[in-house]
VOPAMI-660029 format. One record per residue (C-alpha): x, y, z; residue in one letter. Coordinates in steps of 0.25 Angstrom, whole numbers, plus 5000, padded with zeros to 4 digits. Last residue first. Example, Ala and Ser with C-alpha at 12.3 -4.5 7.8 and 13.67 -1.06 7.14 Angstrom:
2
505549965029S/504949825031A/
This chain:
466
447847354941X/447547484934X/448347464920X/447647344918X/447847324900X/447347204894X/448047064891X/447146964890X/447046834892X/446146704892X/446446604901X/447546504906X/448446514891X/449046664893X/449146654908X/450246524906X/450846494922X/449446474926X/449246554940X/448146624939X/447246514931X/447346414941X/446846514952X/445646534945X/445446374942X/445646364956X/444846454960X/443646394952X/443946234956X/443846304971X/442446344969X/441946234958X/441646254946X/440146254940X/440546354929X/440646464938X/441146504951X/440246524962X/440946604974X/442646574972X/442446604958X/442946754960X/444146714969X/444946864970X/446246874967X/447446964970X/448946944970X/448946804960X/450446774957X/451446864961X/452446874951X/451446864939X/450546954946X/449046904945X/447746964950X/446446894952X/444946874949X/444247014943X/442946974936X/442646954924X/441547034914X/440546924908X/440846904892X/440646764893X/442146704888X/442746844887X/442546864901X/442447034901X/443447094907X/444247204896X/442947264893X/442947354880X/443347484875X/444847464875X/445247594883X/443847624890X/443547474892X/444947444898X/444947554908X/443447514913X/444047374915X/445247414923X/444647514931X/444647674928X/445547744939X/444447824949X/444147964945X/444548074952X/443748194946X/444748304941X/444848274925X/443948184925X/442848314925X/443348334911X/443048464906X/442848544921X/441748564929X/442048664940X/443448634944X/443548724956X/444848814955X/445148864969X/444448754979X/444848644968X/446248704968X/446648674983X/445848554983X/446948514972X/448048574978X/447948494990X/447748364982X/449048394975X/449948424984X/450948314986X/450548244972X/451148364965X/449948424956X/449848564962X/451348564960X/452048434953X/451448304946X/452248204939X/451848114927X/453048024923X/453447974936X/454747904935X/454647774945X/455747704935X/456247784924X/455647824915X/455447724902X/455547824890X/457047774885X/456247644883X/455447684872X/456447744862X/457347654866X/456547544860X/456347614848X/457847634846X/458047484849X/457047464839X/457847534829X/456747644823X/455747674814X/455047814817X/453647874809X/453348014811X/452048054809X/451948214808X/451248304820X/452548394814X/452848434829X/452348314837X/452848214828X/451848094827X/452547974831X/452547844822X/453347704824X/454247604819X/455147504825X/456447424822X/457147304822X/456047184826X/455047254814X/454247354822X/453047434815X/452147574819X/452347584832X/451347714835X/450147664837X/450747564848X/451247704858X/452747754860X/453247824872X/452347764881X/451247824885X/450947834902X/451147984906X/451048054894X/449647984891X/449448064904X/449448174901X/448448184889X/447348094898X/447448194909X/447248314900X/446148204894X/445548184908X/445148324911X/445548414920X/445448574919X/445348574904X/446848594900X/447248734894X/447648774881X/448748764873X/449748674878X/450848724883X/452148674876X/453548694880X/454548694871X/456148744875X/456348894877X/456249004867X/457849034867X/458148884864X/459448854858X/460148934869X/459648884880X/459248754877X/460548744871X/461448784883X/460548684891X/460948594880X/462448624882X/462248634898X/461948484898X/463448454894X/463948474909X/463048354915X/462348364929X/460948384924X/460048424933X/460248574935X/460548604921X/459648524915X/458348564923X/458648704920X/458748704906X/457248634906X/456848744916X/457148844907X/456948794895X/455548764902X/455348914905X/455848944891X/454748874884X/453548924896X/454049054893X/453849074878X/452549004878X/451849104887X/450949024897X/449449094899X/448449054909X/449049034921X/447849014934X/448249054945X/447448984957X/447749054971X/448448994984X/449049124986X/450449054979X/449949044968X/449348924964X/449348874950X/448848894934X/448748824923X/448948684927X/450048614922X/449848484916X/451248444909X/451948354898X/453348344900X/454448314890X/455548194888X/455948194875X/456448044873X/455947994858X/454847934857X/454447994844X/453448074849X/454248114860X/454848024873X/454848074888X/453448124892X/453648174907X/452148204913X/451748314921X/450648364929X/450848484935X/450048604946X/450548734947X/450748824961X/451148954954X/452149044957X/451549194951X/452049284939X/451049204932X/451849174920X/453149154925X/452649064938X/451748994927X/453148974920X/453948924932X/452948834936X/452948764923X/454448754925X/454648694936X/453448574932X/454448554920X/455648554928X/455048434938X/454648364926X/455948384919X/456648344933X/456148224933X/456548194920X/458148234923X/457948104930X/458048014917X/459548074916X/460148024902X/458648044894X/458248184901X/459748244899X/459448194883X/458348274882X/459048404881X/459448404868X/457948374864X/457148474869X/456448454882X/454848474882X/453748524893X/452348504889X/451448574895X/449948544897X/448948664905X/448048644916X/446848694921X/446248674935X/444948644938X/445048524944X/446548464946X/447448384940X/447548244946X/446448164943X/446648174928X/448148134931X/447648014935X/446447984925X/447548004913X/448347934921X/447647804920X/447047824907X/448547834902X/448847694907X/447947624899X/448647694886X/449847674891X/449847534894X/450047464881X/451247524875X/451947504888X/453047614892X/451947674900X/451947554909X/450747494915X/451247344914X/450047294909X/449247174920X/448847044912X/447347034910X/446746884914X/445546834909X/444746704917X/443546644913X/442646594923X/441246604917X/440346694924X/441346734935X/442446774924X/443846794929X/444846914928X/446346924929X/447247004934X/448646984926X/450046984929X/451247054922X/451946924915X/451046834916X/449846934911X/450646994899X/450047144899X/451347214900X/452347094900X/453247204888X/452947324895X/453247264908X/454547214902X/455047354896X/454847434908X/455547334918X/456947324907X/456847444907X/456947444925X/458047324924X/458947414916X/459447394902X/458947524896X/460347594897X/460947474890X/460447524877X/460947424867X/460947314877X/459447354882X/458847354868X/459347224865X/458647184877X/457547254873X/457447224858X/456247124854X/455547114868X/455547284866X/454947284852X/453947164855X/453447254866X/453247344855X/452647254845X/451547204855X/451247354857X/450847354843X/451647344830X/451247364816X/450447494815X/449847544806X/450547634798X/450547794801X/450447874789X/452047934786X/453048024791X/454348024785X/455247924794X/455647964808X/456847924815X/456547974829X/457648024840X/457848014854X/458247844855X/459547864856X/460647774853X/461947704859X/461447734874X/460247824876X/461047924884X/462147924871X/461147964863X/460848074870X/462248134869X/462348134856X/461048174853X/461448294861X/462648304857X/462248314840X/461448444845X/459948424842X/459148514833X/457948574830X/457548634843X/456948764842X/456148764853X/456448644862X/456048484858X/454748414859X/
């Protein structure tokens, strides 16, 4: 996503980036002519293996990433779903005793695996948070390209892009209406393109229409491109210049100026958004969690380099990218945020402060009288583990494989702190003619065996709600 009438990049610029990124940059594709899409030869298996292959050599080529909190990120991915080394809960069968144990995920949307269980998570939150009978729009807010590289030396800069993005959209409906209107946003930072390559953008809620100030719904019904691409210039421009203390950012805020005299790009979508409805929330949230690159798309790995597809946004061609596997790696990592950065933010009518307040405010003015998807508004308690699996795999993850009974819940493991919960389900009549004290023993037994793999019968599925 780059501004209008952008077709090239000064040779500073790239320059410049590449020196943030070390002694190379990962900000540009090497496609080949686009081609069918093979199958696929490497899984989620593969790209852990990419990342216990080359890390450390990763991190003495490109010392910037040689921290203790990378180094966090990419070994929770790596243990996610290994029982010893992330804990496990595991479940007993009261008919015949057999055991199973489910190692924990790490929850990461740097993980491969957990991003799609993770997106029905937020999906339903955000669901829960707009508000009934109240109409939203989606914007999407980008940075050209010789800007980007402020964003990528100063991760902080990104906080500010999301509080400029919310400045901005007020500063349009104020334009259009003629009035200061209350609005309400949800907005989520997206940093890497098609291509994984770092564009840091923001994909927003908006509702159409606000408060005035007489306490009155205004509904906005009409956005004139033209000013909603030179009001972001604006502010973008705006944001550089007070934030960034370095004299050679006033060249590009020279050439946004003067290279971009219809302001940078800005879509609205067209259209309005149901008022609710669990696929908006669904289509926002996959921002939230998805990692830059998904297991479809990697297409083979040899130990040196990998290849993988994208689907170009403006040509909707398939773009297939080989590259160094240090370069690939980079790629992925320079996506982490930092630590405690919250990637979906809320502000106006949606800040956490006010927001139940202006929700009984807006029922009594706009009353949600039957909406497309009542989800949309109703509270709905998070799906439990079990119901979660059967909707994503289509089967029940917690039947004894031995009699086909469902097990029950026994105890929970953390492998620096032993057994934290448990619950003795053989203590009243346990099966098989044991004994009592012979049963909870057995249990107990089995928890605390040094080899998980080889004690019962294991599997690795995904818990993102424990």
């Amino acid at each position: 996503m780059e501004g209008i009438g952008n077709t090239y990049t000064s040779q500073r610029v790239v320059q410049d980036y590449s020196d943030t990124l070390g002694q190379g940059d990962f900000s540009f594709a090497l496609p080949t002519a686009p081609e069918g899409i093979d199958s696929p030869t490497v899984d989620k298996n593969s790209f852990k293996q990419i990342f216990r292959d080359h890390w450390d050599a990763f991190k003495v080529r490109y010392p910037r990433f040689d921290t203790p909190y990378y180094d966090t990120v990419v070994q929770r991915m790596l243990d996610c779903g290994d029982p010893e080394r992330m804990g496990y809960v595991q479940y007993r069968c009261l008919r015949c005793g057999e055991t199973r144990r489910i190692g924990f995920t790490c929850k990461s949307c740097f993980c491969l695996s957990c991003a799609q269980p993770r997106m029905s998570q937020w999906a339903d939150f955000i669901g829960r948070r707009l508000f009934p009978g109240v109409t939203y729009r989606h914007f999407v807010l980008t940075t050209p390209d010789f800007v980007r590289h402020w964003f990528y030396q100063n991760a902080e800069l990104l906080s500010q892009l999301m509080r400029t993005g919310y400045a901005c959209l007020k500063d349009i409906f104020q334009t259009t209406t003629g009035t200061p209107l209350d609005i309400g946003c949800a907005m989520v930072l997206q940093t890497f393109g098609r291509s994984g390559e770092f564009n840091p953008h923001l994909h927003i809620l908006v509702t159409a229409g606000g408060l005035s100030p007489q306490g009155t719904w205004k509904a906005v019904n009409f956005i004139p491109y033209d000013l909603m691409h030179r009001k972001w210039q604006y502010h973008l421009l705006g944001l550089l210049r007070q934030h960034v203390d370095d004299p050679r950012v006033q060249q590009d805020i020279d050439r946004g100026w003067n290279k971009y005299p219809k302001g940078f790009v800005a879509y609205l979508q067209p259209g309005d958004v149901p008022p609710g409805g669990k696929g908006l929330a669904e289509y926002l949230a996959k921002y939230v969690v998805s990692p830059p690159i998904s297991v479809r798309r990697l297409e083979g790995y040899d130990g040196q380099q990998v290849r993988y597809w994208y689907e170009d946004h403006k040509t909707k061609a398939i773009e297939h990218v080989t590259l160094p596997v240090l370069r690939f790696i980079g790629r992925m990592v320079q996506h982490i945020l930092p630590k405690g950065f919250q990637r979906i933010r809320y502000f106006g009518l949606h800040s956490n402060p006010r927001y139940q307040q202006n929700r009984d405010q807006l029922a009594t003015l706009l009353p949600a009288a039957g909406p497309s998807d009542p989800r949309g508004y109703r509270v709905l308690p998070r799906p439990q583990f079990t119901q979660l699996f059967l909707d994503t795999f289509g089967q029940e993850p917690l039947l004894c494989p031995r009699c086909g009974t469902p097990m029950d819940w026994e105890l929970l493991y953390h492998p620096d702190y032993g057994i934290l919960k448990e619950e003795p389900l053989l203590d009243d009549g346990p099966p098989d003619g044991r004994t009592e004290s012979n049963s909870s023993a057995v249990a107990r037994e089995d928890a605390r065996r040094d080899s998980v793999a080889t004690s019962v019968a294991l599997v690795q599925l995904p818990l993102p709600f424990m």
